[in-house]
C-alpha positions as CSV (number, residue, x, y, z in Angstrom):
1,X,8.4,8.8,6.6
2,X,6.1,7.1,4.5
3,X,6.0,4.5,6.7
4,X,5.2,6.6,9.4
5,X,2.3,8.4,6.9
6,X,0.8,4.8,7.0
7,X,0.8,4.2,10.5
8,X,-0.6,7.3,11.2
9,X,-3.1,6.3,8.8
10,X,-4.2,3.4,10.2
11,X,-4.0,4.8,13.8
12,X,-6.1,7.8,12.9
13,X,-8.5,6.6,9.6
14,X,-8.8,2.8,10.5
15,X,-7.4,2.3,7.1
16,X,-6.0,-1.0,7.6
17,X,-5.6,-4.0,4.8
18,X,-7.7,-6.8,6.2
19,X,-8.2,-8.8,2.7
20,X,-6.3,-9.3,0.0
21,X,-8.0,-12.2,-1.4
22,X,-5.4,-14.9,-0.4
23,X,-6.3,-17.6,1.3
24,X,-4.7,-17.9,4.2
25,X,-3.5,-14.9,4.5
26,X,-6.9,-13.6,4.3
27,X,-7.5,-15.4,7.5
28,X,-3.8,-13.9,9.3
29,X,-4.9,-10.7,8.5
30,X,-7.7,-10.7,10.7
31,X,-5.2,-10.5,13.6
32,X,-5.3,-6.9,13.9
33,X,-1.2,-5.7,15.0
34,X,-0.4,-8.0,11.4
35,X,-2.6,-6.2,9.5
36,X,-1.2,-3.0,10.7
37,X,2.1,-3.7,10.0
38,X,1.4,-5.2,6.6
39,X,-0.6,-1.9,5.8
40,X,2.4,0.1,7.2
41,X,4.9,-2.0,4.9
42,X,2.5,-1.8,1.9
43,X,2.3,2.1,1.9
44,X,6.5,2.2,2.1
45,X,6.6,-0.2,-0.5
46,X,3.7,1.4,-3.0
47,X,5.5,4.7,-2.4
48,X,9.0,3.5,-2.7
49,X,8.2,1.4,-5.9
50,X,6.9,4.8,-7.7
51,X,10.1,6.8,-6.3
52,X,11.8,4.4,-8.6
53,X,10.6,4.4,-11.2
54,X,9.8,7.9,-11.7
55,X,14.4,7.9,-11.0
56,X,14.7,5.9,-13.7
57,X,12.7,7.3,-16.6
58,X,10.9,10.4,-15.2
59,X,7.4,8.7,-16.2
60,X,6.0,8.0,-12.8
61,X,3.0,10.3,-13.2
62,X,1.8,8.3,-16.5
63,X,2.7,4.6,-14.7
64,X,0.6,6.0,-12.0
65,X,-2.1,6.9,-14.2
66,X,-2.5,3.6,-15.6
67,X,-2.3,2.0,-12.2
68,X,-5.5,3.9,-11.1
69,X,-7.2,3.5,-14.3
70,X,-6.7,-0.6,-14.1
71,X,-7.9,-0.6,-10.6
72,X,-10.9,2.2,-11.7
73,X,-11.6,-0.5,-14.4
């Protein structure tokens, strides 16, 4: 489903990952049904990872608070 969450995404929002600051696959990801599918497989992936780890400890809301506060900083 939360694959599904991030194709509707990019369908809907144009919310696609089209850089990642790699090269070469900077320059793959301009071919638009790759960088779909890497955006789909990114949200599973970000959303699996916290599933996780929030199984493991119970701590997934303060990992994800200092996940968005090193990308805010």
């Amino acid at each position: 489903m939360t694959m599904l969450a991030g194709g509707i995404g990019a369908w809907l929002l144009g919310a696609i990952l089209n850089r990642l600051d790699i090269p070469g696959v900077d320059t793959a990801l301009l071919w638009l049904p790759l960088s779909v599918a890497f955006t789909i497989f990114a949200v599973g992936g970000i959303a699996n990872a916290i599933n996780i780890i929030d199984g493991y400890n119970g701590l997934a809301g303060g990992f994800a608070a200092i996940v968005l506060a090193a990308m805010a900083w």
